[in-house]
PAGU-711133 format. One record per residue: residue number from 1; residue in three letters; x negated, y, z of N, C-alpha, C in turn. Coordinates in nm, 2 decimals. Atoms other than C-alpha are relative to their C-alpha. Layout:
NUM  ALA  X  Y  Z  X  Y  Z  X  Y  Z .
...
//
This chain:
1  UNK  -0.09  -0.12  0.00  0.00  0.00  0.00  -0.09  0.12  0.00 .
2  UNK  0.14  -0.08  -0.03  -0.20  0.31  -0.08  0.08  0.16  0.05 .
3  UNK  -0.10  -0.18  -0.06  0.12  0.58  0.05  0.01  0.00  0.13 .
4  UNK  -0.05  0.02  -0.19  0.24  0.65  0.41  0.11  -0.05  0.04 .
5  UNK  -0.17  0.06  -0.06  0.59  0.50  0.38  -0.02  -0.14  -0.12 .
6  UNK  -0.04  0.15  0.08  0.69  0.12  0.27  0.16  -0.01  0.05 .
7  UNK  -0.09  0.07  -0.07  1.00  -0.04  0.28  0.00  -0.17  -0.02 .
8  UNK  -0.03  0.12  -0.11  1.05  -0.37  0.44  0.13  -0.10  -0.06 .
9  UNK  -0.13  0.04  -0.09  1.26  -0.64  0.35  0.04  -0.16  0.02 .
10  UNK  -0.05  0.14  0.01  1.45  -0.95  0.34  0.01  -0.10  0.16 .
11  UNK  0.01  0.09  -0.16  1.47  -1.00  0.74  0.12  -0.06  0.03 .
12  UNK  -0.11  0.09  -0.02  1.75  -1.22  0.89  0.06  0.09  0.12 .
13  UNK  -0.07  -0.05  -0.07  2.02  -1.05  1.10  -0.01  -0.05  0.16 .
14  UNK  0.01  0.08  -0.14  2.02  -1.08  1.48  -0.16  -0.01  0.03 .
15  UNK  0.12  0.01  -0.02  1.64  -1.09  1.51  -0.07  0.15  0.03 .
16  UNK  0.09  -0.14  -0.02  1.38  -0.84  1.65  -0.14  0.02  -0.10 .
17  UNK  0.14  0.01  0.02  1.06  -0.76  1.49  -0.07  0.11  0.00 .
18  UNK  0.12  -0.13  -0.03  0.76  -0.56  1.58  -0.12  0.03  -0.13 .
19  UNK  0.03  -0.07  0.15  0.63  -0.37  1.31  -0.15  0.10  0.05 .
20  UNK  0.14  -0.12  -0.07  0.23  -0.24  1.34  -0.07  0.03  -0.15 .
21  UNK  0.03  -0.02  0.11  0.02  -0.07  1.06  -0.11  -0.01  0.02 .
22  UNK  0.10  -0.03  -0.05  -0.29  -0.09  1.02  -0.11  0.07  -0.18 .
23  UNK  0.05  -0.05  0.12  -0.54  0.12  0.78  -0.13  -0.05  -0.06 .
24  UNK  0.15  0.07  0.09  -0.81  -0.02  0.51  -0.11  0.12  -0.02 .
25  UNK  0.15  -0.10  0.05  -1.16  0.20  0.51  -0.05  -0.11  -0.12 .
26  UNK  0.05  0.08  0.08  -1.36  0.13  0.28  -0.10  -0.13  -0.03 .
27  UNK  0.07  0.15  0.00  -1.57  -0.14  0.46  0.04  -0.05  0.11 .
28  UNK  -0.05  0.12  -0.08  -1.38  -0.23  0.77  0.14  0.12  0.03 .
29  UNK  -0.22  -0.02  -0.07  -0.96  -0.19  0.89  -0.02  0.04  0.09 .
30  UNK  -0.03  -0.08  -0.12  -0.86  0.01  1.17  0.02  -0.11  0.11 .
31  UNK  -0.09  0.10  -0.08  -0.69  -0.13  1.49  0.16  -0.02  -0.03 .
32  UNK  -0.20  0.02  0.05  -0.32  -0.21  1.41  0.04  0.09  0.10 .
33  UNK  -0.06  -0.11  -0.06  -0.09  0.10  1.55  0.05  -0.06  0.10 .
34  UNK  -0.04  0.04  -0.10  0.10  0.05  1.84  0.13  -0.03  -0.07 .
35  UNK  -0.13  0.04  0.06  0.41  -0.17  1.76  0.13  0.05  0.01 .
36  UNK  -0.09  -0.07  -0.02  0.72  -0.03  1.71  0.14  -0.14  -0.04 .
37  UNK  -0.06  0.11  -0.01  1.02  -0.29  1.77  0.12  0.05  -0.07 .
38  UNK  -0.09  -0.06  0.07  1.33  -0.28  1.51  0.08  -0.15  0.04 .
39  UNK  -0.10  0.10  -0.03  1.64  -0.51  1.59  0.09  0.02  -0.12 .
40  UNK  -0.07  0.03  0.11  1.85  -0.63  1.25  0.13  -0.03  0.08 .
41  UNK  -0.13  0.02  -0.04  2.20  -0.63  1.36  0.07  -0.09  -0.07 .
42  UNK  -0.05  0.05  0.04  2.40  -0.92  1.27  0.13  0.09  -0.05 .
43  UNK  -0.11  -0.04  0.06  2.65  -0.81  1.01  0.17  -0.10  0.07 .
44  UNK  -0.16  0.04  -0.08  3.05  -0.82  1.13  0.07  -0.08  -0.13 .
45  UNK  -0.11  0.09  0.12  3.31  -1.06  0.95  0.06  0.11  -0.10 .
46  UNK  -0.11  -0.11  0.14  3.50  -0.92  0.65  0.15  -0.04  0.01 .
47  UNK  -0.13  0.08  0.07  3.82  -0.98  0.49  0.12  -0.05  0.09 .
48  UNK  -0.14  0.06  -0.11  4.07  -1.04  0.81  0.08  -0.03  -0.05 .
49  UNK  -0.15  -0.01  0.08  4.37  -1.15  0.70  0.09  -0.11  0.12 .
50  UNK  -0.15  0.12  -0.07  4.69  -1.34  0.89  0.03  -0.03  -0.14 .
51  UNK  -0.11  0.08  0.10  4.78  -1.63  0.67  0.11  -0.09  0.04 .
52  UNK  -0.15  -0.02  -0.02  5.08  -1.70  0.88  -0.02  0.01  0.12 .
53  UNK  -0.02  -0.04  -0.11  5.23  -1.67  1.18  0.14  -0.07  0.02 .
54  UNK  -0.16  0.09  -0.08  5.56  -1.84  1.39  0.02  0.08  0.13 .
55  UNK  -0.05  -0.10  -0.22  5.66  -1.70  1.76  -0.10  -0.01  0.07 .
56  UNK  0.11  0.05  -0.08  5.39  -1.85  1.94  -0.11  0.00  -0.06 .
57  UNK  0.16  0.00  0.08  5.07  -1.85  1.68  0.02  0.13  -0.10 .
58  UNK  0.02  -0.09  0.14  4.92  -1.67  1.41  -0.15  -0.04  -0.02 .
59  UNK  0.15  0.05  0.06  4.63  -1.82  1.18  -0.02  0.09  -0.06 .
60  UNK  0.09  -0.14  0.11  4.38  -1.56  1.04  -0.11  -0.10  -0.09 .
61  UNK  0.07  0.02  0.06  4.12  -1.61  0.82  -0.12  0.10  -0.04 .
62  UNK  0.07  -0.14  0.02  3.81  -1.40  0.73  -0.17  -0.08  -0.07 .
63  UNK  0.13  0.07  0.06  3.47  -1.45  0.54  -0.12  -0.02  0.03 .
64  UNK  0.11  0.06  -0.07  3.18  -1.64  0.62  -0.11  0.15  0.01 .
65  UNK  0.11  -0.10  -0.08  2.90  -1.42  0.82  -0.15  -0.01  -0.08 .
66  UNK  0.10  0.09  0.02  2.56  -1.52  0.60  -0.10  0.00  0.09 .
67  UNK  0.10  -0.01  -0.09  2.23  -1.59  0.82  0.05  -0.12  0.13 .
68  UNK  -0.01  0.14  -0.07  2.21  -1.79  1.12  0.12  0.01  0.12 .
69  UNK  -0.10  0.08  -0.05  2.57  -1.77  1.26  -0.01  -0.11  0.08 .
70  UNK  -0.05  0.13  -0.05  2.66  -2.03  1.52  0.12  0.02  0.01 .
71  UNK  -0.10  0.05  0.02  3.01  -1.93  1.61  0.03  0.12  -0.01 .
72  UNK  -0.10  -0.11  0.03  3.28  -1.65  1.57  0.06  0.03  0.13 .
73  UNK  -0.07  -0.02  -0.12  3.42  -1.49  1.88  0.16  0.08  -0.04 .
74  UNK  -0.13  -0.04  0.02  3.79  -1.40  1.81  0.09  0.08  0.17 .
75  UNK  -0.09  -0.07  -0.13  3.98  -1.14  2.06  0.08  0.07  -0.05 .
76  UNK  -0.09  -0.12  0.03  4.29  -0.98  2.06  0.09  0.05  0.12 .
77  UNK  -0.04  -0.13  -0.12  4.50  -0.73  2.25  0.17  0.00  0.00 .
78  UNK  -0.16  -0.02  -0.01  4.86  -0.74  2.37  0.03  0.12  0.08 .
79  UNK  -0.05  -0.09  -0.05  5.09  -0.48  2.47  0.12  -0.04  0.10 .
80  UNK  -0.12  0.03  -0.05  5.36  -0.49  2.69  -0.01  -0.11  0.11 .
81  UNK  0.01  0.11  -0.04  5.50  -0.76  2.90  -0.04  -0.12  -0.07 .
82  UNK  0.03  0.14  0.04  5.36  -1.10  2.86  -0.03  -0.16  0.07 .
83  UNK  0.05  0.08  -0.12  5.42  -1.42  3.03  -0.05  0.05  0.11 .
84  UNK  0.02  -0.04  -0.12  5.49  -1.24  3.32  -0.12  0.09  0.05 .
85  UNK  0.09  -0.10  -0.04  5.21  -0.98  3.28  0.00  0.17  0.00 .
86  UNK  -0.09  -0.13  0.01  5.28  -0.62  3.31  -0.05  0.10  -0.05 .
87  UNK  0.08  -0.08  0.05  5.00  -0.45  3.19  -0.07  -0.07  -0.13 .
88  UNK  0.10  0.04  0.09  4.81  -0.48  2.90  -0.14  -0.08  -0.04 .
89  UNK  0.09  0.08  -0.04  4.52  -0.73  2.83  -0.05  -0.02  -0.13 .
90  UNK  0.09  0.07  0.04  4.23  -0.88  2.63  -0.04  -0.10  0.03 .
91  UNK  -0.01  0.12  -0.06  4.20  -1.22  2.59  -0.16  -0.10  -0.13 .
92  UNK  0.07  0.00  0.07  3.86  -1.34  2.43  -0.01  -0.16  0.00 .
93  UNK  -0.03  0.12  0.01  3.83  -1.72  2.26  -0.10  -0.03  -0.09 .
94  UNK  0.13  0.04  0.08  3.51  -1.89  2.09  0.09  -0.05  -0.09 .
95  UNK  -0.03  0.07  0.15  3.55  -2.00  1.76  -0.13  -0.07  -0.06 .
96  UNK  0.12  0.06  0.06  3.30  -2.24  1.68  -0.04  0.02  -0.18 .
97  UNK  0.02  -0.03  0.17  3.15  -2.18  1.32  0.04  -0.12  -0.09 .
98  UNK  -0.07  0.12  0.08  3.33  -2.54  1.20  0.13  0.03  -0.04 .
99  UNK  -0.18  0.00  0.04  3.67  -2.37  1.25  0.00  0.15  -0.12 .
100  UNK  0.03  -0.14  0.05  3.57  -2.07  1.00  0.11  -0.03  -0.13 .
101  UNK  -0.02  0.03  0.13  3.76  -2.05  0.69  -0.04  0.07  -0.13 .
//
C-alpha cells in the first residue's frame, strides 16, 4: 500500500478484529501501530412476513442471516390484558436456526 488510507474487506459479521499498521523504510519496517479494535455487527433478518395466523398463533417467516448464525431470537409485545395480565409485556423465545424459513 503506498497511500495512508486502505480499505478492508471481506470480514464475517459478529467478530472483532484488531487492526495495526505498520510502515516499510527502505531497509527495515517500523513497529506495528497500536491496535485499534473494530467489531462487525452481525446483520439483522430481513423480509418479516406473517404467513398465517388463527386466535392462538401466528407463523412468520423472514430470510436467512448469511455468516455464522446459530439461532434467531424471536420477541414480541402485547398490549392490553392477557391471560390475566394487566399490563403490558415482552416475551422473548429462541429459535434455533433449523426452525428458520
Amino acid at each position: 500500500i503506498t497511500g495512508t488510507s486502505h480499505t478492508l474487506e471481506n470480514f464475517l459479521d459478529g467478530l472483532t478484529y484488531t487492526i495495526t499498521v505498520i510502515a516499510v523504510g527502505e531497509h527495515l519496517p517500523s513497529e506495528a501501530s497500536q491496535g485499534t479494535d473494530v467489531q462487525i455487527p452481525i446483520l439483522p433478518p430481513s423480509n418479516l412476513l406473517v404467513s398465517s395466523q388463527t386466535e392462538t398463533t401466528i407463523s412468520i417467516s423472514w430470510d436467512h442471516v448469511p455468516n455464522d448464525v446459530i439461532s434467531y431470537e424471536v420477541s414480541y409485545t402485547y398490549q392490553g390484558p392477557c391471560s390475566g395480565v394487566d399490563d403490558s409485556g415482552t416475551e422473548t423465545v429462541a429459535a434455533p436456526l433449523t426452525q428458520h424459513t
